[in-house]
MARZARO-132010 format. One record per residue (C-alpha): chain; x, y, z; residue in three letters. Coordinates in Angstrom, 2 decimals, always signed. Example, Ala and Ser with C-alpha at 12.3 -4.5 7.8 and 13.67 -1.06 7.14 Angstrom:
% residues 2
{"A"; {+12.30; -4.50; +7.80}; "ALA"}
{"A"; {+13.67; -1.06; +7.14}; "SER"}
END
This chain:
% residues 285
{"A"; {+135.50; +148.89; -86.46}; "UNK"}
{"A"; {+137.43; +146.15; -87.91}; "UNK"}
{"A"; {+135.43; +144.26; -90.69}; "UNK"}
{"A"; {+135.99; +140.34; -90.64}; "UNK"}
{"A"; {+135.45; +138.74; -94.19}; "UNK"}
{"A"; {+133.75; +135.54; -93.17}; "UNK"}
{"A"; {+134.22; +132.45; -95.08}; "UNK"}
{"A"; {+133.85; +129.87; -92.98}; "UNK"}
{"A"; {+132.03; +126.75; -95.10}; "UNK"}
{"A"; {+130.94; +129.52; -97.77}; "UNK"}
{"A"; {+132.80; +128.05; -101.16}; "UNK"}
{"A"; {+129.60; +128.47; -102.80}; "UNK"}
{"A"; {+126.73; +130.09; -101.33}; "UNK"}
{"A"; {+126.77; +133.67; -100.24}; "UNK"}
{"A"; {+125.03; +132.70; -96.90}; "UNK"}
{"A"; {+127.01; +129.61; -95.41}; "UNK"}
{"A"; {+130.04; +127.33; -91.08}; "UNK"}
{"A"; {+122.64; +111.09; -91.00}; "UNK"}
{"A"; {+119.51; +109.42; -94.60}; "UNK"}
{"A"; {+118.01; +106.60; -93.32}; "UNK"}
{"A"; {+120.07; +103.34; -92.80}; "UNK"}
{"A"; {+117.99; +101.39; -95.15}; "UNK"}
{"A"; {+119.19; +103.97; -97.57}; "UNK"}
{"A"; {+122.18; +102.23; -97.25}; "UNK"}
{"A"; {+121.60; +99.02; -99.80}; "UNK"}
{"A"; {+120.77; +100.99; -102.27}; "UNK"}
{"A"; {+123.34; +103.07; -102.37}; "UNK"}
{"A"; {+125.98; +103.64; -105.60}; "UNK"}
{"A"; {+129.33; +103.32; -104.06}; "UNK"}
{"A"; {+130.10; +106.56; -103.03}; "UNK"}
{"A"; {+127.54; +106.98; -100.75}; "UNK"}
{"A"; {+128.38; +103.37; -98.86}; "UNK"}
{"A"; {+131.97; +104.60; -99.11}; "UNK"}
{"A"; {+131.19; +107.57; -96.82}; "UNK"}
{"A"; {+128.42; +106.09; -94.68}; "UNK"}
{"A"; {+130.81; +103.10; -93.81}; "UNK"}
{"A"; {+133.93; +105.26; -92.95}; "UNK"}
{"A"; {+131.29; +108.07; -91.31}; "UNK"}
{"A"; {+133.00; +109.31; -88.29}; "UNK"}
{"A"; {+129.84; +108.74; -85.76}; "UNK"}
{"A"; {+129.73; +104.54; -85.45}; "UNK"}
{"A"; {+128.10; +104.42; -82.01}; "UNK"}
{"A"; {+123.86; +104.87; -81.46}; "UNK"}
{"A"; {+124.74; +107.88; -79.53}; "UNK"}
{"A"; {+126.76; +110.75; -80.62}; "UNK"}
{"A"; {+127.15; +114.24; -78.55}; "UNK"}
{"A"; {+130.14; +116.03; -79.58}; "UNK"}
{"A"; {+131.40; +119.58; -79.21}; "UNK"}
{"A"; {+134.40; +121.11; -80.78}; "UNK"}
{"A"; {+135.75; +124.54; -80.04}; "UNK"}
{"A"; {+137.92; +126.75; -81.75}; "UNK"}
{"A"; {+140.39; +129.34; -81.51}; "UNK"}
{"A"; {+139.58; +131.40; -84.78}; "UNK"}
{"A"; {+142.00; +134.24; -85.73}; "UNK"}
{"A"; {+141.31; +136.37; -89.32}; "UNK"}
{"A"; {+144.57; +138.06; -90.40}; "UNK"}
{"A"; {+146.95; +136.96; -87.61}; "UNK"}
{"A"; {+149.86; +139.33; -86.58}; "UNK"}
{"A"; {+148.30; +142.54; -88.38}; "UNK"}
{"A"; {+146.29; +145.25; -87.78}; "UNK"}
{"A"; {+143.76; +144.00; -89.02}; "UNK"}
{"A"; {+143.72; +141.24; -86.95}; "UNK"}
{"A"; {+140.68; +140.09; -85.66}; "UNK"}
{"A"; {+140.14; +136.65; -82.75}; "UNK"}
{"A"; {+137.29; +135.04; -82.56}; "UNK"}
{"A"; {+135.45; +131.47; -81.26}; "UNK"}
{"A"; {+133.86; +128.84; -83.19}; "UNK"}
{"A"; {+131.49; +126.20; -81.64}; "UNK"}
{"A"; {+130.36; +122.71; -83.52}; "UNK"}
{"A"; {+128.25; +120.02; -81.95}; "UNK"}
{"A"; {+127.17; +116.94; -83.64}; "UNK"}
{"A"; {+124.62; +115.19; -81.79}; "UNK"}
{"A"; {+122.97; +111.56; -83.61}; "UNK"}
{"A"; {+118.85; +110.89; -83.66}; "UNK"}
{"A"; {+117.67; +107.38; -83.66}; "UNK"}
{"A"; {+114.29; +107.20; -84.20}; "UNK"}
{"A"; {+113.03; +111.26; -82.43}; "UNK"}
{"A"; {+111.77; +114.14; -83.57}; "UNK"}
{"A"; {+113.99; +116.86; -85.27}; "UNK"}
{"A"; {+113.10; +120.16; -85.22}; "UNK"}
{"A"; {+115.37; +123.07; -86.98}; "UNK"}
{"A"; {+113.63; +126.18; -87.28}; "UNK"}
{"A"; {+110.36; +125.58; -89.06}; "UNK"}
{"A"; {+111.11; +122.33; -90.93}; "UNK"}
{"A"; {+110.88; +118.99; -88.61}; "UNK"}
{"A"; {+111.14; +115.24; -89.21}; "UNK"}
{"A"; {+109.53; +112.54; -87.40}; "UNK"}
{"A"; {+111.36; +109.35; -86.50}; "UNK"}
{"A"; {+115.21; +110.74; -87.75}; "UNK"}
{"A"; {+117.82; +108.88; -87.92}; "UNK"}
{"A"; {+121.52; +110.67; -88.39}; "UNK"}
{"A"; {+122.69; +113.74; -87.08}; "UNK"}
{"A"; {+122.42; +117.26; -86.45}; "UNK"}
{"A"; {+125.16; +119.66; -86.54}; "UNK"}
{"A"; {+125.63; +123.03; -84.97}; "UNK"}
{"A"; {+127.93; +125.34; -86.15}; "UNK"}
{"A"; {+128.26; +128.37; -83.87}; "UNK"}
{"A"; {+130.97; +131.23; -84.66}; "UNK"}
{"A"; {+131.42; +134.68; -82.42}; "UNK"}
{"A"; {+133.79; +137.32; -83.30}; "UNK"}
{"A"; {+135.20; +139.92; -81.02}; "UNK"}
{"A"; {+134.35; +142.67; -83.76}; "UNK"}
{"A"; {+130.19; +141.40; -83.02}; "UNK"}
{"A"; {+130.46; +139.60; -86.42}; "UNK"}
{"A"; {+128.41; +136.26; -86.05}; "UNK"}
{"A"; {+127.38; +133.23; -87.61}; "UNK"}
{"A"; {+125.14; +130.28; -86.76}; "UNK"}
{"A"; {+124.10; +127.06; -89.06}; "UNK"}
{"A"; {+122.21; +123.69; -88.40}; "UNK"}
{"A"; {+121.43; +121.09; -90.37}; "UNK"}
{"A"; {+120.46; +117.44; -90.24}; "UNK"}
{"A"; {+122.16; +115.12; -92.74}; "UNK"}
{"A"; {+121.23; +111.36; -92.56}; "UNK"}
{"A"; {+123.64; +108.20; -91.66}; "UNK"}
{"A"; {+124.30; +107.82; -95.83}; "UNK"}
{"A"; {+125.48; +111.26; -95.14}; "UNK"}
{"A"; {+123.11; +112.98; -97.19}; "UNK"}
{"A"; {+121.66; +116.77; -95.88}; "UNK"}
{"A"; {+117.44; +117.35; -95.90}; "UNK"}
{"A"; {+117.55; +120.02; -94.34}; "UNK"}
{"A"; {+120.07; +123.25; -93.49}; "UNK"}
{"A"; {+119.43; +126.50; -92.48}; "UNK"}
{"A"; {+121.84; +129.69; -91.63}; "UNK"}
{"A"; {+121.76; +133.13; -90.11}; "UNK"}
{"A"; {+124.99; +135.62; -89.73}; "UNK"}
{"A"; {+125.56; +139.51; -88.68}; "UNK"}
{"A"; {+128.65; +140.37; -90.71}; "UNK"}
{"A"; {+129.78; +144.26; -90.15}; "UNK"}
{"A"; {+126.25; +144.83; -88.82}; "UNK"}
{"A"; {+123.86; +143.19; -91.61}; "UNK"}
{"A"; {+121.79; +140.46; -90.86}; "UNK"}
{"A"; {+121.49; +137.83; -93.75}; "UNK"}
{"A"; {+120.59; +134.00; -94.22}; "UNK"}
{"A"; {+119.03; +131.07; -95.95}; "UNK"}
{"A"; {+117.19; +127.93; -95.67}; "UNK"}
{"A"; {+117.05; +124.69; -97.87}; "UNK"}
{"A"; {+115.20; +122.08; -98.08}; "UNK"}
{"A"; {+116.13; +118.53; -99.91}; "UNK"}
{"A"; {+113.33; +116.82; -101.09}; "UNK"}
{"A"; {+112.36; +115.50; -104.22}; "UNK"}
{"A"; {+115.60; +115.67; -106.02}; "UNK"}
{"A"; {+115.51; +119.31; -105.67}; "UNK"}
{"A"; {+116.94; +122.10; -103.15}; "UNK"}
{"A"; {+113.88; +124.52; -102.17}; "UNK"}
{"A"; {+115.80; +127.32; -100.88}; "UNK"}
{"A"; {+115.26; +131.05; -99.26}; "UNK"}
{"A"; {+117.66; +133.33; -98.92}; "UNK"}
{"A"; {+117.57; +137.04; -97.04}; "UNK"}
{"A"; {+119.48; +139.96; -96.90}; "UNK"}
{"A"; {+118.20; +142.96; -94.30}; "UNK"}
{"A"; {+114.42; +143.24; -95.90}; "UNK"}
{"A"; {+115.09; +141.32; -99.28}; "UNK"}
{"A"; {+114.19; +138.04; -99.63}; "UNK"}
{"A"; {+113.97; +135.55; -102.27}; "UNK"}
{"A"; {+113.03; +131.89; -102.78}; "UNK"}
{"A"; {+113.82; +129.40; -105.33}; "UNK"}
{"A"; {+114.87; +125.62; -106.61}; "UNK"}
{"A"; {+117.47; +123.81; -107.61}; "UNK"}
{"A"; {+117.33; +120.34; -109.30}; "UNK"}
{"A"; {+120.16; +118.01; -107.63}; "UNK"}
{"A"; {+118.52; +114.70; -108.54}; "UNK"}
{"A"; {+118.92; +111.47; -107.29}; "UNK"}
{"A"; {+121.07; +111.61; -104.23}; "UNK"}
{"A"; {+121.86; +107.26; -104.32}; "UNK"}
{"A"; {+123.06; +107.99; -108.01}; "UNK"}
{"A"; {+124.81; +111.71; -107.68}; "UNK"}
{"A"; {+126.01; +112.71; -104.69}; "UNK"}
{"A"; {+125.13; +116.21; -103.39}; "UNK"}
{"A"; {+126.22; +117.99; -100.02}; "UNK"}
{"A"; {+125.21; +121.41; -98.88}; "UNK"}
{"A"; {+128.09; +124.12; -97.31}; "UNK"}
{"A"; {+126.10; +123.46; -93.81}; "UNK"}
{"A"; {+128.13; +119.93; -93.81}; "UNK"}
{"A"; {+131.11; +120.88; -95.58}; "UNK"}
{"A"; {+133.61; +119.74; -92.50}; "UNK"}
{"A"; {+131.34; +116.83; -91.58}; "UNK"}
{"A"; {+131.83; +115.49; -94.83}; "UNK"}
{"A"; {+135.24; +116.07; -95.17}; "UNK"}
{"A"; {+135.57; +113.72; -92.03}; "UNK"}
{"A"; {+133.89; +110.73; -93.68}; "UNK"}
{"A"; {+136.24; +110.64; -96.77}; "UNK"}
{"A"; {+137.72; +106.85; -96.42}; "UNK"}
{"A"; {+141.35; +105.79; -96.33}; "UNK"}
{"A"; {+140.52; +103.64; -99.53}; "UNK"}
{"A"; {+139.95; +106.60; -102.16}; "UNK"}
{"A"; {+142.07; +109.69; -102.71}; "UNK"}
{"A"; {+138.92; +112.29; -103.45}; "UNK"}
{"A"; {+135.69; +112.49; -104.39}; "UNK"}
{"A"; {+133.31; +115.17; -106.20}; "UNK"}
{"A"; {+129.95; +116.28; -104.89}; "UNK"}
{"A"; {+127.42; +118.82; -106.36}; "UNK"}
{"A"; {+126.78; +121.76; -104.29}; "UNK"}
{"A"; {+123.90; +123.91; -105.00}; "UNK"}
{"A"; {+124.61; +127.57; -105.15}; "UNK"}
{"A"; {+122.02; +129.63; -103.92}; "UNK"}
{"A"; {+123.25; +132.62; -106.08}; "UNK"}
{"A"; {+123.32; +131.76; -109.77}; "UNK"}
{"A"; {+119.89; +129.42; -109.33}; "UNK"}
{"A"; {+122.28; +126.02; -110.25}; "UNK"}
{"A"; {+124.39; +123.61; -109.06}; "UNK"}
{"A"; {+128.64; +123.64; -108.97}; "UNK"}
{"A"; {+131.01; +120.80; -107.58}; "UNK"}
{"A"; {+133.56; +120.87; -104.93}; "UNK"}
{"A"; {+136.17; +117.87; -104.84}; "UNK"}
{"A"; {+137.15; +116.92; -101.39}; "UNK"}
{"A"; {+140.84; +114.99; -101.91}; "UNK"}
{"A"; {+143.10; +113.78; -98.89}; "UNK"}
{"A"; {+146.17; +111.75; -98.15}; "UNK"}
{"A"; {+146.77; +109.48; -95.24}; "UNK"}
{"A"; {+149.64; +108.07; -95.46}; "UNK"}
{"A"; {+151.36; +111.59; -95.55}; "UNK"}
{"A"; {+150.77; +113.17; -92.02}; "UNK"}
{"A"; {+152.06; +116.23; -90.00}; "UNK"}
{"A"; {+151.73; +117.26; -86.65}; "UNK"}
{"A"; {+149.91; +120.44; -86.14}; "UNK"}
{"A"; {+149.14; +121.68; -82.62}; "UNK"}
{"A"; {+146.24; +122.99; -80.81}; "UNK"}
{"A"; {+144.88; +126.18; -79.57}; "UNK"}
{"A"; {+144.91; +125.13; -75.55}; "UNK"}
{"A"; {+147.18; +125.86; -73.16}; "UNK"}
{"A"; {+149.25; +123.06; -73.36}; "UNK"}
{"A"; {+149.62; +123.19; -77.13}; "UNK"}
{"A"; {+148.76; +119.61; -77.46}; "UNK"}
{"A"; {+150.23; +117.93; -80.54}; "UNK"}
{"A"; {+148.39; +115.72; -83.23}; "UNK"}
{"A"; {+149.42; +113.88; -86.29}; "UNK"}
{"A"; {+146.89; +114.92; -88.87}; "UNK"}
{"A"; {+146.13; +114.14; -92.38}; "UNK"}
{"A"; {+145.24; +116.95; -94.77}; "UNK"}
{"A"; {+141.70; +117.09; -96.86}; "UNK"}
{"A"; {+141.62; +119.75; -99.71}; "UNK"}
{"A"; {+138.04; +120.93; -100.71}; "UNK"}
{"A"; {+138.47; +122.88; -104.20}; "UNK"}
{"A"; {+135.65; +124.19; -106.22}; "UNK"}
{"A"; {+136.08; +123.29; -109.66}; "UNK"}
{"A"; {+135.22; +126.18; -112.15}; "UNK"}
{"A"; {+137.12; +127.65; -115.01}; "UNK"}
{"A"; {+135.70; +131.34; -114.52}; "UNK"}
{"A"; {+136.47; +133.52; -112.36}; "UNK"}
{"A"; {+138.63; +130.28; -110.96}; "UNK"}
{"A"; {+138.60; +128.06; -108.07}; "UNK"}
{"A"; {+141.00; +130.18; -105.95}; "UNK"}
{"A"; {+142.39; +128.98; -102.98}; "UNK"}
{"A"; {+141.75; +125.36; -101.69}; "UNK"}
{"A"; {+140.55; +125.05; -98.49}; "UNK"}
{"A"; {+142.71; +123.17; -96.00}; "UNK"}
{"A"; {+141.66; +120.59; -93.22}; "UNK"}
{"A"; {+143.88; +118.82; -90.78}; "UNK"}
{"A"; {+142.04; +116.08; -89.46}; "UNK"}
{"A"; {+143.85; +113.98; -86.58}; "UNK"}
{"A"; {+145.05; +110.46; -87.38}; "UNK"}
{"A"; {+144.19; +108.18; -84.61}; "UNK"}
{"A"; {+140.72; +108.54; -82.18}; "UNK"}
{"A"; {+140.59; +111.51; -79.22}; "UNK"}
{"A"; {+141.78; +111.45; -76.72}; "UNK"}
{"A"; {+143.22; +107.88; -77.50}; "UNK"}
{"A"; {+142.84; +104.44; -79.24}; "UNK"}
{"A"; {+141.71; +102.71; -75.92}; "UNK"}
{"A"; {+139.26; +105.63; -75.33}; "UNK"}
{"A"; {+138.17; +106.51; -79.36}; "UNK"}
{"A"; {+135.20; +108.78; -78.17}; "UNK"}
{"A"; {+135.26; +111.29; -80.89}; "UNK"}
{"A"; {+136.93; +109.89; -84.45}; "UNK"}
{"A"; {+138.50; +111.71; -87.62}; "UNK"}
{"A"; {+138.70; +114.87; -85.44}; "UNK"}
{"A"; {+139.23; +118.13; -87.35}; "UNK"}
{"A"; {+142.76; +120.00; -85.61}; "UNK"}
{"A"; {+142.48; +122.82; -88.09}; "UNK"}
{"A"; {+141.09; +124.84; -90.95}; "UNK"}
{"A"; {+142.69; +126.99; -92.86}; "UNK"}
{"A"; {+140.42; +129.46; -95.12}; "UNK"}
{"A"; {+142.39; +132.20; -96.51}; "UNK"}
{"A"; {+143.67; +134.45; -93.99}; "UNK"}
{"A"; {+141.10; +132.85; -91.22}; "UNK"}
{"A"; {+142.53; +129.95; -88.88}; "UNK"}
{"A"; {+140.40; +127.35; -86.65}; "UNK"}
{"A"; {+142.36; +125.53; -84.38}; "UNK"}
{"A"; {+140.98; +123.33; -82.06}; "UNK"}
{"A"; {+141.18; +124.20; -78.19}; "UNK"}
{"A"; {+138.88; +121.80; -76.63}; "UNK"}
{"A"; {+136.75; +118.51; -77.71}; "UNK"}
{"A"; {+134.01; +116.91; -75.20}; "UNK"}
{"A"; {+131.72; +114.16; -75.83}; "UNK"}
{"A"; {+128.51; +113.88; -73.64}; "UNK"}
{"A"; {+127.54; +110.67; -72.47}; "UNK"}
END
């Protein structure tokens, strides 16, 4: 059997593919940047994306595959992810769901807050038949995490302080973040715990609007969208940063600008030798 080395939203951790509004007058600059240009305006948010996903296209070890993401808001309910819930939330949750034709798969959820700030993220995946995961909690200006691997587990904490005065994001919400990056600022740097070394390490997310492409999509009709690109780069000296990871993230509201249900929609990622490309967007009433 073909193996598939998954990377999807794993820059950091080896296991990894909103904050109340009140939080918002408090917040340092960077975190009203992102909750002001946050692509979810409305009360009610209920958008899935789906993906064509293809690891090493046009060889033999080419594998296809199908990625699911849902972003659904809470104003004022009950969230409940695994065994962590949260009375009276306000933000979002999102789903990411990915399914392999080699029976590699990967689920995560996690529910970040309308300042765009995670609490809570958890993730389970089956890669070339062994099960591993994590959890983290943010709370406290730390990240209480578990992680597992077949019948290993571990637990631990990481200090990531004061989210209004450093910004910190977990993998969970990589994309999601990526689509709240505002016209007015060309990139910003977030801490991003890493589950392996016991510590934090920054990614910086950097983007472009005024240069655009188009980049088509993975359904029939191959439709066509003028996209701006985000980079997210991990910045480390040793063993280096390697290869950015690339987002195309459509210009203008889908499906138009007199209908914007879904804004700042992602097109495509590029990670490595794996491609997402979108093939469908819905948004439930």
């Amino acid at each position: 059997m073909k193996k598939f080395i998954f990377v999807i939203v794993t820059v950091i951790m080896i296991c990894v593919l909103g904050v109340t509004l009140a939080g918002c007058n408090n917040a340092t600059p960077t975190q009203k940047l992102l909750s002001n240009s946050r692509a979810w305006t409305s009360d009610v948010t209920d958008e899935t994306l789906e993906y064509d996903v293809i690891y090493k296209s046009a060889t033999e070890d080419q594998v296809r595959g199908e990625m699911k993401v849902n972003v659904k808001s809470y104003n004022g309910e009950k969230v409940t992810i695994g065994d962590w819930s949260l009375d009276n939330a306000v933000g979002y949750v999102a789903t990411t769901e990915l399914t392999m034709e080699n029976g590699d798969v990967k689920k995560t959820t996690a529910f970040f807050t309308t300042t765009i700030q995670v609490r809570y993220a958890q993730c389970s995946q089956t890669i070339s038949g062994v099960s591993s995961g994590y959890t983290a909690e943010y709370k406290n200006e730390k990240c209480y995490y578990k992680t597992t691997e077949g019948d290993s587990v571990s637990e631990g904490e990481i200090k990531v302080g004061d989210f209004n005065e450093s910004p910190f994001i977990d993998n969970a919400i990589l994309y999601q973040v990526a689509r709240c990056l505002p016209e007015s600022v060309s990139s910003f740097t977030f801490d991003v715990p890493d589950v392996t070394l016991g510590e934090t390490q920054s990614v910086t997310m950097s983007s472009s609007r005024s240069s655009t492409t188009v980049v088509k999509g993975a359904d029939e009709a191959q439709t066509e969208y003028v996209c701006y690109y985000v980079y997210i780069s991990l910045n480390r000296t040793f063993p280096g940063s390697g290869e950015s990871l690339k987002c195309a993230i459509a210009s203008t509201p889908y499906p138009s600008a007199d209908d914007p249900r879904i804004n700042n929609l992602i097109v495509q990622i590029a990670e490595g030798d794996t491609l997402y490309t979108l093939k469908n967007a819905t948004y439930a009433e």
